[in-house]
N, C-alpha and C positions, 0 to 999 in steps of 0.2 A: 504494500500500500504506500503511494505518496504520500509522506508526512511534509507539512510546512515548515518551510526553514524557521532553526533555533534563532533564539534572539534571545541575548543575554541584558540583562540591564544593570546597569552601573552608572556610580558617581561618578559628576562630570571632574573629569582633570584634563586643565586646560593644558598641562604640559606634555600631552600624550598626545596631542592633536599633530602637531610637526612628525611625531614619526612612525603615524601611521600608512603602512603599506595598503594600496588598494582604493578604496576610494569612500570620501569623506562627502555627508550632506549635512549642509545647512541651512536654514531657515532664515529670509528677509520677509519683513512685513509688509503691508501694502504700498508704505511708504518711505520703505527701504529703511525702518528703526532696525536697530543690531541688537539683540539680547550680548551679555557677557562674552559666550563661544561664538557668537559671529561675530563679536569686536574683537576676539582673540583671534580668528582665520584673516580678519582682515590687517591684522599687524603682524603675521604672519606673511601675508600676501602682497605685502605693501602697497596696501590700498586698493589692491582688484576688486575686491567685494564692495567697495565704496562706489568705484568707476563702474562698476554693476549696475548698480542701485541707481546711478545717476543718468544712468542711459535711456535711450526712447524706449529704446527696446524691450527694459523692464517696465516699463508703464503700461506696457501692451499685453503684458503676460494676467493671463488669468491666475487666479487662484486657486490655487494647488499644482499647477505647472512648474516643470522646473525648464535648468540650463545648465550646461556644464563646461566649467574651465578646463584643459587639458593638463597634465602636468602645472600645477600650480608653482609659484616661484616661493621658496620657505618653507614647502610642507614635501613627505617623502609620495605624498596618495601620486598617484597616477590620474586622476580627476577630482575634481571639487565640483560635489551636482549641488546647486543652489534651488529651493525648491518657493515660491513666492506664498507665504501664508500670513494672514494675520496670527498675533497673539492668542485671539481668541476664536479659532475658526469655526467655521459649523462641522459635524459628522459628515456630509458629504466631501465638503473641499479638504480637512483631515484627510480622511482614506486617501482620494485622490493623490493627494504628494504623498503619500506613504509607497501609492502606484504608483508612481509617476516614479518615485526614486529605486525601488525594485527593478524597475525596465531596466532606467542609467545604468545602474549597480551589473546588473545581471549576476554570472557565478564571482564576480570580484568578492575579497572580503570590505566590509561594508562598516562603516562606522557612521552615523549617526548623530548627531548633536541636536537633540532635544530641548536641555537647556531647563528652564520654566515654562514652556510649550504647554499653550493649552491643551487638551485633547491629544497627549502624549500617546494614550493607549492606542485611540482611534487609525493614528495614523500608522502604530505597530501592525493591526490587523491589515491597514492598508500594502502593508510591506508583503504578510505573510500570504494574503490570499493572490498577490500579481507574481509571486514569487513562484507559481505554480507550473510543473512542467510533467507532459507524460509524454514518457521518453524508453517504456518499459520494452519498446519492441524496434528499437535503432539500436544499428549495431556499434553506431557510432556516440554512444550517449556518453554525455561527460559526467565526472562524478558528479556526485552532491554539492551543492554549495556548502563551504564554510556558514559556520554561526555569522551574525549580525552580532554588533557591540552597539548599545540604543542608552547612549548619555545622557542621563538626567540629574537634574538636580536632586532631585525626592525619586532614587528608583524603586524603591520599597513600596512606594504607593503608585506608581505607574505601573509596576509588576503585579498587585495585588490587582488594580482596575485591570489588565489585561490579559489576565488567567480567564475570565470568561470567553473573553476572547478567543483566546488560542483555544478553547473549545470547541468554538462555532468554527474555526478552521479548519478544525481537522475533521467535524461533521461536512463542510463544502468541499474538502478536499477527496472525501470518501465519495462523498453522492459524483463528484466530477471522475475518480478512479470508476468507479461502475457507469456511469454513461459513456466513458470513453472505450471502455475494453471491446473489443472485438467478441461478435457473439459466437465463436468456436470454442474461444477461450471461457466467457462467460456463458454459459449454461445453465438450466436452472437448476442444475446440481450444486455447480461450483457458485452459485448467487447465493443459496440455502444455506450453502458452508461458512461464506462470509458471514453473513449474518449470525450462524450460531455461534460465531467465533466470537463476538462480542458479549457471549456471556461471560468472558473474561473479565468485563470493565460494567459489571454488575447487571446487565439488562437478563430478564426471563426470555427465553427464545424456544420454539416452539413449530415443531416443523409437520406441515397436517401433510400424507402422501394423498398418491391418488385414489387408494382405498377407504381414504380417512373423509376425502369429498363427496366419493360416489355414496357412502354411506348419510351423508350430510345432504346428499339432494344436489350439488352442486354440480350441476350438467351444463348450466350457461359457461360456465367455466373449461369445466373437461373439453365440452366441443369445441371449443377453441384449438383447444393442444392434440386433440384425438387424431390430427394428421403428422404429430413430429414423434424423432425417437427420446426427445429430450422429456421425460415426465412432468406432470403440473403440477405443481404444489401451491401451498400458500403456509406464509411465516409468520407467526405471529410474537411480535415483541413487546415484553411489557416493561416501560419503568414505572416503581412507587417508590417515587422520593414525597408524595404529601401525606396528608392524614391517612389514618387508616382506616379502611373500609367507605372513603370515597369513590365516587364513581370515576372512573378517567375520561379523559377523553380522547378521541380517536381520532388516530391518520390512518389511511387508506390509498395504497399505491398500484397503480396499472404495472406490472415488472411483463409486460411482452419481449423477454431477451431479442429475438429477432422477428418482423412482420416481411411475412414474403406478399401478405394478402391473403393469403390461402386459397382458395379455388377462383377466387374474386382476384387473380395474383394482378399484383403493380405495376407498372413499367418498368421494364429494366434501370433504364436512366434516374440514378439519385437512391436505388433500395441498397444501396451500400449504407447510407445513413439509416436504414431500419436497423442499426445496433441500437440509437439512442432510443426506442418504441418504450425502454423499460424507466425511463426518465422520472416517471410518479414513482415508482416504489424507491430509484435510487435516493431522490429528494426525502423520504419517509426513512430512510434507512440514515442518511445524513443526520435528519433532526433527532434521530433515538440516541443515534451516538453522542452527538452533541449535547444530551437532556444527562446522558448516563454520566460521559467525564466531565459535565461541569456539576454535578448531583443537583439536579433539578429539582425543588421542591412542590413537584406537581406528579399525579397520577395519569401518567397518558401512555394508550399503546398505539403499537402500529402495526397492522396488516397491509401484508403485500401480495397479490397475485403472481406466480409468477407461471409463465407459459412460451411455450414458441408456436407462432403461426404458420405451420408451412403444408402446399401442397402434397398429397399422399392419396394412394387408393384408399385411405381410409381417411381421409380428411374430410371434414362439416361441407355439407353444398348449401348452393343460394334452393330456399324453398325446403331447409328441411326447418320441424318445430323442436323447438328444444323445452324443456320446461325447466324454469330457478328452483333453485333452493326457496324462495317465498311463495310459489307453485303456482305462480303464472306463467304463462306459454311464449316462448315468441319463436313467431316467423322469422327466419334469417334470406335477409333479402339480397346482404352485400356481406362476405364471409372476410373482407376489408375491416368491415363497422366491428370488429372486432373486440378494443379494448374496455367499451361497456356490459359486455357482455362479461368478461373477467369481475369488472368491478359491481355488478349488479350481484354476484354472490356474496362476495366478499363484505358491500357494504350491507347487507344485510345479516350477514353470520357477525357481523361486530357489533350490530345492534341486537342481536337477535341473544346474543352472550355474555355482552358487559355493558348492555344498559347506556352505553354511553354518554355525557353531558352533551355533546358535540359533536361531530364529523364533518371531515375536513380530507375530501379525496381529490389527489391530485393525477392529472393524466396527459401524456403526448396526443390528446384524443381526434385532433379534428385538423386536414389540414384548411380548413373553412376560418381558423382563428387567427392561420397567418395571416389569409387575405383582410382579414377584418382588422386587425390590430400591430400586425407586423412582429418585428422581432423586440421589441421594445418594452408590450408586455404581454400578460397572461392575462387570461378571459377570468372574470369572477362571475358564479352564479350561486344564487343563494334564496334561501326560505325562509334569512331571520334576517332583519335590519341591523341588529346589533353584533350577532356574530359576525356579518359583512365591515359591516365599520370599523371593529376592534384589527382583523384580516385589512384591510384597506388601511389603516391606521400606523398598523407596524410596517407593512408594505412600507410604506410611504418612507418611513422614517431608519428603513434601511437602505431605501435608492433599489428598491424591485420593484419596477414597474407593473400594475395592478388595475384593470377597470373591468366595473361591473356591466354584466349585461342581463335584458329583459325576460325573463319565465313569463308565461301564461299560458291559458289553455288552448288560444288560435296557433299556438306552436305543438303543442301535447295532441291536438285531433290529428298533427300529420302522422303518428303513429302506429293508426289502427290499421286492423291485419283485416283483410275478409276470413281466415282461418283459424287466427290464433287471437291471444289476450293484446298484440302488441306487435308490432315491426320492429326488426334494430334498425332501420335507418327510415328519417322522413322524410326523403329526396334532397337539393343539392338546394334549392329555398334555404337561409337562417340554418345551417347545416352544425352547426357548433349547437347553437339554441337548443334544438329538436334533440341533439346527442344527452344536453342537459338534462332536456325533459324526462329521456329515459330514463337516463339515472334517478330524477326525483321520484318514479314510480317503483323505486326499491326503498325509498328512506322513511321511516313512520311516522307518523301527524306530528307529533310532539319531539320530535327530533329535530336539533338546530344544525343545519348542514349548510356546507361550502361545497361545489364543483370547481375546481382549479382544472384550463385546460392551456398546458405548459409547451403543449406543440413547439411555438415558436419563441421561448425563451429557454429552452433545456439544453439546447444545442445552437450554435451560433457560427458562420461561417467567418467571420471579421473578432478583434480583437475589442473587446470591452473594457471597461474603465477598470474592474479589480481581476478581471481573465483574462488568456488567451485564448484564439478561437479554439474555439469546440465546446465542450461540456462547461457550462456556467455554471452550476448547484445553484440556480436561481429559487426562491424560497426558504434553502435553510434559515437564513437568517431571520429572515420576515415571519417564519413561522415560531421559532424561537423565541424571536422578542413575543409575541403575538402569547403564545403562554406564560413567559417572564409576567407579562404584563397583565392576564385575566386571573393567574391561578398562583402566581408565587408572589402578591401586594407589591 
């Protein structure tokens, strides 16, 4: 598994700065003020960082952007990356030069002067999550990077602020390792194994075969997988870090390791990306970890389907009915519309088990939510105002792009089957919406539920402000804060 690079923190000593090898960032304000370590690089540099400051050129820099001096004159680094922040930065332009200095930086050893920097932490996490690379299958991969050295004045308490941190990292770092892997490699054997592996780091883990579903009624499920040799399963993870004998609440993740389509099969062009199809259960798998090593003081589990879609003489056809574990029927019209059909078991075996507070299932479901929304964000759909808002709320205030869209019942009538209880798809109209719909008709009256549809934020072909292109873990974070902030005060 990729771990995020170390980052050690320590007191600042200004007399370590001159000879440091590799390379050195520092922090100017909007208005080119010097904290202590940037008026010590700049008498070190005799006066670059001043003639910095004074240039057009930094008046035009935004915030959180940096720049980098080459070989500095006084100092041994190899670059001095200058990164433009205020004092007191917001969480968004933090992270960003924390990015922004991770790119500079690359495998260089990295030193850091934070100083009295507000938002020391924030811009640690920004370091740890740009600092990301999967490199597990180049034969030419370079080692590990060296540790980061992250000078502060007070590191004791930027280390304690940024131990949650480094939690939520290495939960994004996880969900991004399982969206990236190649689905030969990841199977849903070897997916099942990961996850039980985490009972190492405290979570309950829980692995139903397909003996254990077909006994459970779970056939929307099975038919999905009934054309691959890889088995279906579904994992169930518990953490109870809150009171006891609270109810928890639930994540629920689509894990389709690879979508060929199934008999409905896809075009050639672009099914290389059906590795990323398992996107929702990796994000579910992200947050449990993340909930485990930072000891979460909340009761929440997470089920994941996991399945491969692939053509076989024995694979599901358009026109056969399948019936749910909830023992409504449905027509399979498009053997594509696949990953509702996983989640319609699933979310109802979580409700149907542990009673749930909430659910909150996420899925690569629709390519209908790229064209609607693009890659910037994920579709919300929901049947409680407040669970939407609290969901929208952390969104927001971790920089994951999130907008809600309409349910109703003029989208729910495109469902109906002339044979069975239900259609899995309601034509290429609101095609996201309708996928919603379905889902809503597995979650029960009094159930507060989110559909997350992450298509076009789980995987990215261009480089993003805290990743590089590919797998984003978009959601850990947001989901995280999102319980931080309803169940642990």
């Amino acid at each position: 598994m990729t771990t995020p690079r170390e980052i050690n923190f320590k007191e600042t000593d200004l007399d370590a700065i001159a000879e440091w090898e590799g390379r050195v960032a520092v922090f100017l304000g909007e208005d080119g003020k010097m904290d202590q370590t940037a008026r010590r690089v700049n008498r070190l540099t005799k006066g670059a960082l001043a003639r910095m400051a004074d240039a057009p050129g930094f008046a035009k820099m935004k915030l959180g952007e940096t720049k980098e001096l080459s070989w500095p004159a006084g100092m041994k680094a190899e670059a001095l990356i200058v990164a433009r922040l205020d004092r007191r930065p917001s969480t968004e332009d933090a992270r960003k030069a924390g990015a922004e200095i991770a790119k500079a930086a690359g495998t260089s050893p990295l030193l850091v002067l934070a100083g009295n920097l507000n938002r020391a932490p924030d811009v640690s996490l920004g370091l740890a999550l740009r600092g990301y690379d999967f490199n597990a299958y180049k034969s030419d991969a370079k080692d590990p990077a060296p540790a980061m050295t992250f000078m502060a004045n007070k590191p004791e308490e930027v280390a304690a602020e940024a131990a949650p941190m480094a939690a939520i990292a290495e939960g994004v770092f996880f969900t991004r390792d399982l969206v990236n892997e190649p689905a030969n490699v990841l199977t849903t054997d070897d997916f099942a194994a990961r996850l039980a592996a985490m009972q190492e780091i405290g979570l309950d883990v829980e692995i139903l075969e397909e003996a254990d579903l077909e006994k459970l009624g779970m056939r929307t499920l099975l038919g999905v997988g009934q054309g691959s040799e890889s088995p279906s399963k579904v994992v169930v993870m518990q953490w109870n870090g809150g009171k006891k004998g609270d109810k928890p609440f639930a994540l629920v993740g689509k894990g389709v390791v690879f979508d060929t389509g199934g008999i409905s099969i896809k075009p050639a062009g672009g099914m290389e990306d059906m590795t990323m199809d398992m996107g929702g259960a990796g994000v579910v798998a992200g947050v449990m970890r993340t909930l485990a090593l930072r000891k979460a003081k909340a009761n929440v589990v997470g089920l994941v389907g996991l399945v491969e879609n692939m053509p076989d003489g024995k694979a599901q056809r358009p026109g056969d009915v399948v019936k749910s574990m909830k023992g409504d029927t449905v027509e399979i019209i498009n053997t594509d519309a696949e990953g509702r059909l996983v989640l319609a078991d699933v979310l109802w075996y979580a409700q149907d088990r542990f009673e749930p507070t909430g659910v909150i299932d996420l899925a690569t479901l629709t390519g209908a939510i790229i064209i609607g929304l693009g890659h910037e964000n994920a579709g919300v759909f929901s049947n409680d105002d407040a669970l939407a808002d609290a969901f929208l709320k952390a969104a927001k205030a971790e920089g994951e792009g999130a907008w809600r869209l309409p349910l109703g019942q003029a989208y729910d009538d495109a469902l109906k089957s002339r044979i069975a209880d239900m259609k899995n798809v309601g034509g290429r109209a609101a095609g996201s919406i309708t996928a919603a719909q379905f889902l809503q008709r597995f979650i029960k009256k009094d159930t507060p539920w989110i559909h997350l549809d992450i298509a076009g934020v789980a995987s990215v072909k261009s480089d993003t402000t805290l990743a590089p292109k590919g797998a984003t873990g978009w959601g850990v974070m947001a989901l995280d804060r999102m319980i931080r902030d309803k169940f642990e005060g």
